[in-house]
mmCIF file of the protein (N, C-alpha, C, O) and its ligand, coordinates in Angstrom:
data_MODEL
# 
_entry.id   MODEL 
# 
loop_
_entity.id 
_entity.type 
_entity.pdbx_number_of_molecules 
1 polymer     1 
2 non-polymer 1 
# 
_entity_poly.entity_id                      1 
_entity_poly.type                           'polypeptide(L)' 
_entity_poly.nstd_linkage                   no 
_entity_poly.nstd_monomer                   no 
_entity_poly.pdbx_seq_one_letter_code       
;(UNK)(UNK)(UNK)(UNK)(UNK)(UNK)(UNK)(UNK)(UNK)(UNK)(UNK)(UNK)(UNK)(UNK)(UNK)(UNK)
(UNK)(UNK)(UNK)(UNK)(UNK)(UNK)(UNK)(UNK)(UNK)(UNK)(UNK)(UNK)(UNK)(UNK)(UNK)(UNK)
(UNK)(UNK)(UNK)(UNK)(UNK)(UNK)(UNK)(UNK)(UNK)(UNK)(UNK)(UNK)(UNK)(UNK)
;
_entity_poly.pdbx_seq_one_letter_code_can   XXXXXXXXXXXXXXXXXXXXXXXXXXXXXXXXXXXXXXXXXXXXXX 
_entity_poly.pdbx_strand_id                 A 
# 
loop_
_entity_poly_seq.entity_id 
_entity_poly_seq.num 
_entity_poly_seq.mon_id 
_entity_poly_seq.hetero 
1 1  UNK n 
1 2  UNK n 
1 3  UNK n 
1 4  UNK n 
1 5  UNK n 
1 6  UNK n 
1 7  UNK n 
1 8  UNK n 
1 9  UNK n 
1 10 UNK n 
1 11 UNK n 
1 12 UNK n 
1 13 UNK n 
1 14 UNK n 
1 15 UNK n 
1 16 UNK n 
1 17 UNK n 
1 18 UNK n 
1 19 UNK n 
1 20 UNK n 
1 21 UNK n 
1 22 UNK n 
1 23 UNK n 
1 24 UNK n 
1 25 UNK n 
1 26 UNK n 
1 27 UNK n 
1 28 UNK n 
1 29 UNK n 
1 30 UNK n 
1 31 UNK n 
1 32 UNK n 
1 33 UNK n 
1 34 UNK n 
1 35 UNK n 
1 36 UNK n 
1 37 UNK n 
1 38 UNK n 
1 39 UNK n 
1 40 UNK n 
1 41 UNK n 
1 42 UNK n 
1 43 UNK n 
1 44 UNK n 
1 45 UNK n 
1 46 UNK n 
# 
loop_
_struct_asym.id 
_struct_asym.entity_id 
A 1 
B 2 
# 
loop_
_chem_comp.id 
_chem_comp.type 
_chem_comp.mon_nstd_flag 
UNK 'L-peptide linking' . 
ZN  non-polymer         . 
# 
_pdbx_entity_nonpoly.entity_id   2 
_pdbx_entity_nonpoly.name        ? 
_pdbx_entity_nonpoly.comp_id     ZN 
# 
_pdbx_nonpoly_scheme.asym_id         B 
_pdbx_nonpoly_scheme.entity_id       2 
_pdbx_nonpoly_scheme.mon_id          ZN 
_pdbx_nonpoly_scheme.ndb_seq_num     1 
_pdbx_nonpoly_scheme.pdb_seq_num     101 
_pdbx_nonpoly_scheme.auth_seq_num    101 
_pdbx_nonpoly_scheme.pdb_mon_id      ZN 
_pdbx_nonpoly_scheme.auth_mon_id     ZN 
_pdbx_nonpoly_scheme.pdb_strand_id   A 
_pdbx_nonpoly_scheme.pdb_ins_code    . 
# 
loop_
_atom_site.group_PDB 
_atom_site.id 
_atom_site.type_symbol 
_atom_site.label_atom_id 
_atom_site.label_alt_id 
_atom_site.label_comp_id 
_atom_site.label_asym_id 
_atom_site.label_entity_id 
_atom_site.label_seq_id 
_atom_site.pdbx_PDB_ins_code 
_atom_site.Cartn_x 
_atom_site.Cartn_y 
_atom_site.Cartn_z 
_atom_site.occupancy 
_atom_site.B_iso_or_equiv 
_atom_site.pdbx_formal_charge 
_atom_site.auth_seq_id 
_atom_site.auth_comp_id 
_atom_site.auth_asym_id 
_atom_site.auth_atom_id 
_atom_site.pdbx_PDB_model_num 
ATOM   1   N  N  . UNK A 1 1  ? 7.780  -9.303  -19.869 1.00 0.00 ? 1   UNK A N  1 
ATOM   2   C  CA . UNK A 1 1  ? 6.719  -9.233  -18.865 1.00 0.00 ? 1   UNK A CA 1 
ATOM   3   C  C  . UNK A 1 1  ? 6.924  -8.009  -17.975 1.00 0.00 ? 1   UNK A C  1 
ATOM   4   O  O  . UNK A 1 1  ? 7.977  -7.779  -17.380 1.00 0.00 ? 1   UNK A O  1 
ATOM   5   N  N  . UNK A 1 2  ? 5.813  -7.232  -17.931 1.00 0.00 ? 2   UNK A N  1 
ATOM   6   C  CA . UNK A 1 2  ? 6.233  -6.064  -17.287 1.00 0.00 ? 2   UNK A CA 1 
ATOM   7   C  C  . UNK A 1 2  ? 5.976  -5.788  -15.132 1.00 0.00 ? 2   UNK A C  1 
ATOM   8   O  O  . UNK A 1 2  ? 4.860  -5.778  -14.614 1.00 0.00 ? 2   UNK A O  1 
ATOM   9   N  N  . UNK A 1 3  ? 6.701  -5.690  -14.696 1.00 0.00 ? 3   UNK A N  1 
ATOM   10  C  CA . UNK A 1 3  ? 6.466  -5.618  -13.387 1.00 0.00 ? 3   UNK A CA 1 
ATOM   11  C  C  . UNK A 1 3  ? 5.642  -4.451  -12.783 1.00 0.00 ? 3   UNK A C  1 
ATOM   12  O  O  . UNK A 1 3  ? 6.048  -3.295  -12.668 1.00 0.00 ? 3   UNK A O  1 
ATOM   13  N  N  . UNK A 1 4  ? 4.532  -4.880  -12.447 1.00 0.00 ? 4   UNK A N  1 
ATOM   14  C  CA . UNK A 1 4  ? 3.215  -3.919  -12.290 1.00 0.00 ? 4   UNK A CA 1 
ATOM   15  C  C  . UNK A 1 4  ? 3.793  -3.764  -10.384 1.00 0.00 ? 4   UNK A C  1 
ATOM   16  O  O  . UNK A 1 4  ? 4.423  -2.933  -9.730  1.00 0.00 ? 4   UNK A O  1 
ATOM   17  N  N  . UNK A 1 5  ? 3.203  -4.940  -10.146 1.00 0.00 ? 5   UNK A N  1 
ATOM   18  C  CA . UNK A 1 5  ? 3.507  -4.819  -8.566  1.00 0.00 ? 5   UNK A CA 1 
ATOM   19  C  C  . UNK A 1 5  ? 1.834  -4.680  -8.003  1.00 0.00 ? 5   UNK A C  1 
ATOM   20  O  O  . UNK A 1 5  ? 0.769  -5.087  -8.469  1.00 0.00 ? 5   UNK A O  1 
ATOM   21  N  N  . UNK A 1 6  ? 2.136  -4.028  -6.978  1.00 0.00 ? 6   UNK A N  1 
ATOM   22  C  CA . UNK A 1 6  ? 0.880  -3.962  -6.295  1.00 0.00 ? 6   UNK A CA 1 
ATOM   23  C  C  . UNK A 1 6  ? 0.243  -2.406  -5.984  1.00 0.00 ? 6   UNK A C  1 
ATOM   24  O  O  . UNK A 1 6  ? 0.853  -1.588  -5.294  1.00 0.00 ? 6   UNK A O  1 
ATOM   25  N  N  . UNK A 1 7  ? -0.945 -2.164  -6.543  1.00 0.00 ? 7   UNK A N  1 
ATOM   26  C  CA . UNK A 1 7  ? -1.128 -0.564  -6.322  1.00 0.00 ? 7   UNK A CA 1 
ATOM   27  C  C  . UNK A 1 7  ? -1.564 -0.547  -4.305  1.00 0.00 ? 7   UNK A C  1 
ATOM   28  O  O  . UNK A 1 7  ? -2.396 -1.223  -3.700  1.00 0.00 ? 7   UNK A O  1 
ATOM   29  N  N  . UNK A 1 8  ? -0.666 0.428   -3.826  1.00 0.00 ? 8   UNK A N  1 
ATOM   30  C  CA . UNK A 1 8  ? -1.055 1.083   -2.522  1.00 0.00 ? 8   UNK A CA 1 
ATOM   31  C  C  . UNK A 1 8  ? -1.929 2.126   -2.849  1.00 0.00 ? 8   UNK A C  1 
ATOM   32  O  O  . UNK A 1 8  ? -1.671 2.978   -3.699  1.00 0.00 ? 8   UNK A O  1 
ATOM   33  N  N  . UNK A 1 9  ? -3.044 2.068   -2.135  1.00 0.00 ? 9   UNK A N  1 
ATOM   34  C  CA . UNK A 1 9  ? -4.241 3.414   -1.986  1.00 0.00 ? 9   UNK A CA 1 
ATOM   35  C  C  . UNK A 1 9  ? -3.833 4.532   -1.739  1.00 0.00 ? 9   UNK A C  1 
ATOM   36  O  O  . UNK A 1 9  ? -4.059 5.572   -2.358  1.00 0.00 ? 9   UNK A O  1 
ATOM   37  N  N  . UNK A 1 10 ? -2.762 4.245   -0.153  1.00 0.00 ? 10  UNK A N  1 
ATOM   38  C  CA . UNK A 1 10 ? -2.241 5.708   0.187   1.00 0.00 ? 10  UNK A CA 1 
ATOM   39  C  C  . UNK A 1 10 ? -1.619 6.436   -0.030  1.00 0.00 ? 10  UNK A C  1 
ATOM   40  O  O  . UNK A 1 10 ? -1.862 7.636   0.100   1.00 0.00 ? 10  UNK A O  1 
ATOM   41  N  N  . UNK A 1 11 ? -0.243 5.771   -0.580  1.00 0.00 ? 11  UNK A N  1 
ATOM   42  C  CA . UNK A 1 11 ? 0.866  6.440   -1.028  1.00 0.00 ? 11  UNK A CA 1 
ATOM   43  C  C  . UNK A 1 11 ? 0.602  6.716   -2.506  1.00 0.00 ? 11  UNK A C  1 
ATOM   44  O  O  . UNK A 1 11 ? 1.247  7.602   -3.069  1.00 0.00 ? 11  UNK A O  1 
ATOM   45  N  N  . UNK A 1 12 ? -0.468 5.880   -3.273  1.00 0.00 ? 12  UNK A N  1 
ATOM   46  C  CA . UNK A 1 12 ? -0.692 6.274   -4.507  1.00 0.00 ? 12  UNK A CA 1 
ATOM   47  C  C  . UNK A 1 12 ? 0.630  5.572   -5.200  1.00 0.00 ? 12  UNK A C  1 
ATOM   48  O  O  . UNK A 1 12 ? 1.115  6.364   -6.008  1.00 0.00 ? 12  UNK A O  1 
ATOM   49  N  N  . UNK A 1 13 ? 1.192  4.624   -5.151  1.00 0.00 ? 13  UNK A N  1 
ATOM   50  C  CA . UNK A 1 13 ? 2.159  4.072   -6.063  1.00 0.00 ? 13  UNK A CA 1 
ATOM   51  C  C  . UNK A 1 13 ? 1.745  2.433   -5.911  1.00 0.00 ? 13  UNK A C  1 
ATOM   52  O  O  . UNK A 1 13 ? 1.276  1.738   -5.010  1.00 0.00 ? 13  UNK A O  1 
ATOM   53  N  N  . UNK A 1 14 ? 2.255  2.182   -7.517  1.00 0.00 ? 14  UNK A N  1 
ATOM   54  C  CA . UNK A 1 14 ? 2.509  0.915   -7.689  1.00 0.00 ? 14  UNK A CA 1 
ATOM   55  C  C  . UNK A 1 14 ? 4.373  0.225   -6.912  1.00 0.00 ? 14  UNK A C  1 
ATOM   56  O  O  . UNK A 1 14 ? 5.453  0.720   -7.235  1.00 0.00 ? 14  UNK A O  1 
ATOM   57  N  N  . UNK A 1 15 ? 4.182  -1.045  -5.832  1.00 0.00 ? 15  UNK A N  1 
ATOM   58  C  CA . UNK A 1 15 ? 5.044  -1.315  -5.308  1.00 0.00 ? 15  UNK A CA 1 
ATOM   59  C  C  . UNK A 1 15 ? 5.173  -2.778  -5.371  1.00 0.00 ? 15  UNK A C  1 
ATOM   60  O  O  . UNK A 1 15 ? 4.247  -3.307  -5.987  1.00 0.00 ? 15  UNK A O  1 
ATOM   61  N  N  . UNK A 1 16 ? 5.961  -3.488  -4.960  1.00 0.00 ? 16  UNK A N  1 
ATOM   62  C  CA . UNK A 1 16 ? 5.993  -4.647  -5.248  1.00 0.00 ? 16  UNK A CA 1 
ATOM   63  C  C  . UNK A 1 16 ? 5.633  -5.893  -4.333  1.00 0.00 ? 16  UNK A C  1 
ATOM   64  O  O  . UNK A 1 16 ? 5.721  -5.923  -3.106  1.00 0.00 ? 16  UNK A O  1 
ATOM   65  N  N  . UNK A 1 17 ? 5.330  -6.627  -4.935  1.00 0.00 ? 17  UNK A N  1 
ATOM   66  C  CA . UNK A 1 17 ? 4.238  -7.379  -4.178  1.00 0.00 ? 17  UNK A CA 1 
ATOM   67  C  C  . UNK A 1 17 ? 4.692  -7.993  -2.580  1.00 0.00 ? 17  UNK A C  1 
ATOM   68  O  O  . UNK A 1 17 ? 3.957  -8.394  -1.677  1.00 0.00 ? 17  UNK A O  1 
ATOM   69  N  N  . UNK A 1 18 ? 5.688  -7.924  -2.618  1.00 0.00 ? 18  UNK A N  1 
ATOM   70  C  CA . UNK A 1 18 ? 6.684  -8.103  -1.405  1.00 0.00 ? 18  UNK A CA 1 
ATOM   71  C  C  . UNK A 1 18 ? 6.394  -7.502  -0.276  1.00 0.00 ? 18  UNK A C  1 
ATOM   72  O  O  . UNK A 1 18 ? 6.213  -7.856  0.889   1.00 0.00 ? 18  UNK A O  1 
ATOM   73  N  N  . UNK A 1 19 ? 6.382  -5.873  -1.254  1.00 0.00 ? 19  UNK A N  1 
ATOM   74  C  CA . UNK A 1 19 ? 5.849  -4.990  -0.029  1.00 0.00 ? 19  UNK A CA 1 
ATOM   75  C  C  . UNK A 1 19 ? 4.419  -5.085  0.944   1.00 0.00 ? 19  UNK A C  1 
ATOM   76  O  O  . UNK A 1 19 ? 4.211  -4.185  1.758   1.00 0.00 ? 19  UNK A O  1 
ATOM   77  N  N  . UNK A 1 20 ? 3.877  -5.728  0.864   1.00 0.00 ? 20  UNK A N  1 
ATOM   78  C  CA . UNK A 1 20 ? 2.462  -6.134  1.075   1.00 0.00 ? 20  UNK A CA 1 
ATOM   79  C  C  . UNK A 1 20 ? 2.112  -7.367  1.957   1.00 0.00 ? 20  UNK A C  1 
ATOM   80  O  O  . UNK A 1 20 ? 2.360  -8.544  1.693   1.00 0.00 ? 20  UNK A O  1 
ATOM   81  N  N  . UNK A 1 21 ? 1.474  -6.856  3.080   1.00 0.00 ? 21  UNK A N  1 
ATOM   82  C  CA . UNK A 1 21 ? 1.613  -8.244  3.672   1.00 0.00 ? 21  UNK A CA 1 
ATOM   83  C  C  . UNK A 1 21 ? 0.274  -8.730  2.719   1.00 0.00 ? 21  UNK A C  1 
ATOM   84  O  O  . UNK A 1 21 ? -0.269 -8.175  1.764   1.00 0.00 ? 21  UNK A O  1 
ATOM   85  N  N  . UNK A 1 22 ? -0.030 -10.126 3.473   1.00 0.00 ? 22  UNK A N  1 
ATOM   86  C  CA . UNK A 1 22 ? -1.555 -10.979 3.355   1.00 0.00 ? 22  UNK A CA 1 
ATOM   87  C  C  . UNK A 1 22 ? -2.804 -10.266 3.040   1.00 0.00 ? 22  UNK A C  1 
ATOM   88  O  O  . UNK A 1 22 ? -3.559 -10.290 2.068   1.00 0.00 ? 22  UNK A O  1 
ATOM   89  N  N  . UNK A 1 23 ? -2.787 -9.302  4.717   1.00 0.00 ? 23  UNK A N  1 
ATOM   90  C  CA . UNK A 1 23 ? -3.913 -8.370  4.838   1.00 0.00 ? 23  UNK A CA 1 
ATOM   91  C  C  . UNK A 1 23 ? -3.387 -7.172  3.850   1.00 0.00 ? 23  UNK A C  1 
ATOM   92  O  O  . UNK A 1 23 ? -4.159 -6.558  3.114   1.00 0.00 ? 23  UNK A O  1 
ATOM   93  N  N  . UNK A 1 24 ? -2.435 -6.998  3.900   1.00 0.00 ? 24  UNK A N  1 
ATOM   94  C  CA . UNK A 1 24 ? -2.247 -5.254  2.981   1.00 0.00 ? 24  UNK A CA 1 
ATOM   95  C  C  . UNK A 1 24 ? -2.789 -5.564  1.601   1.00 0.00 ? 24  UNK A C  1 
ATOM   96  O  O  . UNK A 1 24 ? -3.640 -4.765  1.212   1.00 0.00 ? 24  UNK A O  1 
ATOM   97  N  N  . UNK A 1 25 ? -2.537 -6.370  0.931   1.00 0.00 ? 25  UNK A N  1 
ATOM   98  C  CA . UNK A 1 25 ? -2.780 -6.698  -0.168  1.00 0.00 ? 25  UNK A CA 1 
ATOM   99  C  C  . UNK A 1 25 ? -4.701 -6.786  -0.403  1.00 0.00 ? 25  UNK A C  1 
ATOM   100 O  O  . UNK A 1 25 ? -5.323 -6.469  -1.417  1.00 0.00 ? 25  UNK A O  1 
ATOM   101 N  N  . UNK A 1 26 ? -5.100 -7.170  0.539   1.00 0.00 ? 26  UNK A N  1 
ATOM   102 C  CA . UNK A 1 26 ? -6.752 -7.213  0.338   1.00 0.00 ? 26  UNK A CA 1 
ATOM   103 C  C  . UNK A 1 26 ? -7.235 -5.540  0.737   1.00 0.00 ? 26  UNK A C  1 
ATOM   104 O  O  . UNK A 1 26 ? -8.330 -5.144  0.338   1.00 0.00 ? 26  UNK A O  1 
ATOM   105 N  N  . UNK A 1 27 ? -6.552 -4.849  1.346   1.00 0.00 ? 27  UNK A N  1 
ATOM   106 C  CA . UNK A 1 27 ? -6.958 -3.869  1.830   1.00 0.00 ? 27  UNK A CA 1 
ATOM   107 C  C  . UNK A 1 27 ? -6.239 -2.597  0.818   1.00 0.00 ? 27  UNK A C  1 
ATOM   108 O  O  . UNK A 1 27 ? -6.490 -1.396  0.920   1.00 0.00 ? 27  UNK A O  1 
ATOM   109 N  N  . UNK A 1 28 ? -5.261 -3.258  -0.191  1.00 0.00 ? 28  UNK A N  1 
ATOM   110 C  CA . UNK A 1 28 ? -4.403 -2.292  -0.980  1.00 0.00 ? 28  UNK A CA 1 
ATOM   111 C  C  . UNK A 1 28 ? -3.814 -1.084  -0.298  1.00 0.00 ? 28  UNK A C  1 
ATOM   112 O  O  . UNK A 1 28 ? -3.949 0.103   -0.594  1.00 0.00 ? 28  UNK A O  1 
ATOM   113 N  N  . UNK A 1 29 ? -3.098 -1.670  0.730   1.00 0.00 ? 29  UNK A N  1 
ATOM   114 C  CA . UNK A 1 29 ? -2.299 -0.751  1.822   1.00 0.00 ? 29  UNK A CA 1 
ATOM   115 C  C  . UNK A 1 29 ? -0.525 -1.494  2.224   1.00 0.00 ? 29  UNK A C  1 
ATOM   116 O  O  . UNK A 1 29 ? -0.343 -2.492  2.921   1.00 0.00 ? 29  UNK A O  1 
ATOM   117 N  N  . UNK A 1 30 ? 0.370  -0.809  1.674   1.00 0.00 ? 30  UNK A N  1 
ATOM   118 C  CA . UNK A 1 30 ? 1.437  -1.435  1.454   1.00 0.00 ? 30  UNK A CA 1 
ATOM   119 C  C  . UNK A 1 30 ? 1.911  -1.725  3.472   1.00 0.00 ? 30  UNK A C  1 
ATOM   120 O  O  . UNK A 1 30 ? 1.281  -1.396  4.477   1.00 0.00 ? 30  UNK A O  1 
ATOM   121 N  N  . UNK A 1 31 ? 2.939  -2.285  3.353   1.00 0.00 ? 31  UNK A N  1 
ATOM   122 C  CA . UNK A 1 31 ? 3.573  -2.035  4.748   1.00 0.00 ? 31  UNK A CA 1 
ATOM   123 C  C  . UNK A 1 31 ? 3.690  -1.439  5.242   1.00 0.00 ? 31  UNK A C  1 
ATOM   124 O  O  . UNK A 1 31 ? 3.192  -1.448  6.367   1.00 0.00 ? 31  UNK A O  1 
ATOM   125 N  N  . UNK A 1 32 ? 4.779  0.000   4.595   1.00 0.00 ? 32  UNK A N  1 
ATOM   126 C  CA . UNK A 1 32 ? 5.012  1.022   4.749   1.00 0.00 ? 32  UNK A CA 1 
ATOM   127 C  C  . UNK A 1 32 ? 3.912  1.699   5.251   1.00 0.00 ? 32  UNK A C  1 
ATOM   128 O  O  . UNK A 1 32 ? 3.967  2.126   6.404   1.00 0.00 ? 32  UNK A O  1 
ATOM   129 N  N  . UNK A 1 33 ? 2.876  1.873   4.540   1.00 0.00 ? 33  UNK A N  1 
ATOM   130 C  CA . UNK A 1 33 ? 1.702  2.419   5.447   1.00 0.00 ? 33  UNK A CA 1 
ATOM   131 C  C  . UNK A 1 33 ? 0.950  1.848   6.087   1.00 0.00 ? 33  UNK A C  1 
ATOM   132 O  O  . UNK A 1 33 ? 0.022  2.500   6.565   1.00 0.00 ? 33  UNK A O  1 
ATOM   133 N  N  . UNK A 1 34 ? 1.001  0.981   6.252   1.00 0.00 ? 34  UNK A N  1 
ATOM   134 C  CA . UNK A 1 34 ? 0.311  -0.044  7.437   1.00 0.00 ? 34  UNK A CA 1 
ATOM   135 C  C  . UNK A 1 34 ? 0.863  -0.010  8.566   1.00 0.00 ? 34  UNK A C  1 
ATOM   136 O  O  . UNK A 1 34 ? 0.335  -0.637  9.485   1.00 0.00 ? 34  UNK A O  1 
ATOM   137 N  N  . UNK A 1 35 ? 1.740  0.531   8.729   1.00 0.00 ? 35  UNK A N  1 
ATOM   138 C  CA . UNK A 1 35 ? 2.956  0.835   9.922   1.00 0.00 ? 35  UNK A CA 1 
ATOM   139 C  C  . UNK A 1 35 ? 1.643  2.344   10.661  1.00 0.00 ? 35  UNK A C  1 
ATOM   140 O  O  . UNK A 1 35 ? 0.986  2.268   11.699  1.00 0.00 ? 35  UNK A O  1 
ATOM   141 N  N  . UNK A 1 36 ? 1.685  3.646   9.554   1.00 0.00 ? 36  UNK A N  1 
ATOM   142 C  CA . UNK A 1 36 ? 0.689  4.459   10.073  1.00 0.00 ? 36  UNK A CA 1 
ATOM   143 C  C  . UNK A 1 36 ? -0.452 4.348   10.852  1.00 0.00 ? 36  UNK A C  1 
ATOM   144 O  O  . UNK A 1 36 ? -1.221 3.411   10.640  1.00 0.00 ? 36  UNK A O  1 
ATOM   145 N  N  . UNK A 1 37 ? -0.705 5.255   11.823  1.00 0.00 ? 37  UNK A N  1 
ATOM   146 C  CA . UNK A 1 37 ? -1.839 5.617   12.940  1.00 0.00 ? 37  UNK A CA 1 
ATOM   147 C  C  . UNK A 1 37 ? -2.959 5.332   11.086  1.00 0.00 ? 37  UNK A C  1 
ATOM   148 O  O  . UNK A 1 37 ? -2.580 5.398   9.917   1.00 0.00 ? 37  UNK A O  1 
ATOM   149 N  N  . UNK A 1 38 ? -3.845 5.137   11.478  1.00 0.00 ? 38  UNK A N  1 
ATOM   150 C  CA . UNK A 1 38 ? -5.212 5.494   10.417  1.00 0.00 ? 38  UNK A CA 1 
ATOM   151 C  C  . UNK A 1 38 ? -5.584 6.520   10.276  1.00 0.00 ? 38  UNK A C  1 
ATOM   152 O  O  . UNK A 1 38 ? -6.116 6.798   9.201   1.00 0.00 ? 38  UNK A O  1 
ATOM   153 N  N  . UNK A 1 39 ? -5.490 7.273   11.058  1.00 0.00 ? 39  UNK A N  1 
ATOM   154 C  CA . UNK A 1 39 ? -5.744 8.970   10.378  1.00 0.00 ? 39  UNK A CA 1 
ATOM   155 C  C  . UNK A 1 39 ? -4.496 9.649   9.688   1.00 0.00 ? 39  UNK A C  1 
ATOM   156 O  O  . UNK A 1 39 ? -4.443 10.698  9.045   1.00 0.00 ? 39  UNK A O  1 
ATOM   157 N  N  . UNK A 1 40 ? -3.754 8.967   9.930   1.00 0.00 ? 40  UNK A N  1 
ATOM   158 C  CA . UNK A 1 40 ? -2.127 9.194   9.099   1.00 0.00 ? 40  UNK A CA 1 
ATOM   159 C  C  . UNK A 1 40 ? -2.193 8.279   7.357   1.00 0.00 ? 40  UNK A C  1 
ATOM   160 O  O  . UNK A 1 40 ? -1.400 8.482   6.437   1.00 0.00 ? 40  UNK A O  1 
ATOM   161 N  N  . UNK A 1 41 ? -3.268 7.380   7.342   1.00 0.00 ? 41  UNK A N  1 
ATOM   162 C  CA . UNK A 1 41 ? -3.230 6.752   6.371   1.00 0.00 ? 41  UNK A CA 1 
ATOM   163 C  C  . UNK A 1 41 ? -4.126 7.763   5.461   1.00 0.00 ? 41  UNK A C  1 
ATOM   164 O  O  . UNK A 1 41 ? -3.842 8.221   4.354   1.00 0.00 ? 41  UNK A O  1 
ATOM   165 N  N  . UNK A 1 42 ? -5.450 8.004   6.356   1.00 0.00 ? 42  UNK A N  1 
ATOM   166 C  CA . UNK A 1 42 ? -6.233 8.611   5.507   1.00 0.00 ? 42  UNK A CA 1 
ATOM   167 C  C  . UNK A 1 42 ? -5.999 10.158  5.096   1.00 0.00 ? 42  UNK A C  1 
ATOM   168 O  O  . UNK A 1 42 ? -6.788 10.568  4.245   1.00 0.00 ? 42  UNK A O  1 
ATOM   169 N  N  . UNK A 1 43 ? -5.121 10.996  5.527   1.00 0.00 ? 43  UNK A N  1 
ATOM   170 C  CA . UNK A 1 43 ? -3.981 12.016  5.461   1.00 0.00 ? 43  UNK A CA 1 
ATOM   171 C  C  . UNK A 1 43 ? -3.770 11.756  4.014   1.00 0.00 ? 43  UNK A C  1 
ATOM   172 O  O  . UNK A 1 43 ? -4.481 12.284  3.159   1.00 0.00 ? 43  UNK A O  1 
ATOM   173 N  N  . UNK A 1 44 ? -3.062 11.166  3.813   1.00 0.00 ? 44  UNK A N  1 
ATOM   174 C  CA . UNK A 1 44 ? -2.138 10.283  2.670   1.00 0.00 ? 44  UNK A CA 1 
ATOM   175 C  C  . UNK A 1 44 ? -2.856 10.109  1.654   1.00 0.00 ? 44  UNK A C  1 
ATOM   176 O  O  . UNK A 1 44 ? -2.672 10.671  0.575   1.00 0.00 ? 44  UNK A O  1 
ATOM   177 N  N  . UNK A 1 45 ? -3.864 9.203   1.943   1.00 0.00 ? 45  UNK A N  1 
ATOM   178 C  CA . UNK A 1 45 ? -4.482 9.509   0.607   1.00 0.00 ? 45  UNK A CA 1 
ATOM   179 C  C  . UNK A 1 45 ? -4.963 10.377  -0.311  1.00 0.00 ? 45  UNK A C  1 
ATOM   180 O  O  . UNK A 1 45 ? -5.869 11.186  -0.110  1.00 0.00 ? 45  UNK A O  1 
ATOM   181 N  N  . UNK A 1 46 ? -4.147 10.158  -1.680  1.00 0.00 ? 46  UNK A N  1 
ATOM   182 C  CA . UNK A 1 46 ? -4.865 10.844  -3.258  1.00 0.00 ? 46  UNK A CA 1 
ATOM   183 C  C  . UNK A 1 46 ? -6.129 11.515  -2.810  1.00 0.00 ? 46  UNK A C  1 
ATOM   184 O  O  . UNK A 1 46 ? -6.853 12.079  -3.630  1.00 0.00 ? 46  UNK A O  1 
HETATM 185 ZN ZN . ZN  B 2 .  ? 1.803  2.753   0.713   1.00 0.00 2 101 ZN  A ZN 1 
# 
């Protein structure tokens, strides 16, 4: 079984589902960047 995880928008990587809160996960925004100002997120993004 292969460990996909969870794709983040911003950072552009697949991470693991851990990393993700409740809301990050509906919004496909890991912790790590959920921590970021929002213009720091949208920076970031691909
Ligand atoms: Zn991220």
């Amino acid at each position: 079984m292969e460990k996909h995880g969870h794709y983040c928008e911003v950072c552009g990587e697949y991470k693991a589902n851990e990393k993700f809160s409740g809301k990050g996960h509906a919004a496909h925004i890991c912790k790590d960047c959920a921590q970021l100002p929002p213009e720091e997120q949208a920076e970031r993004r691909p």
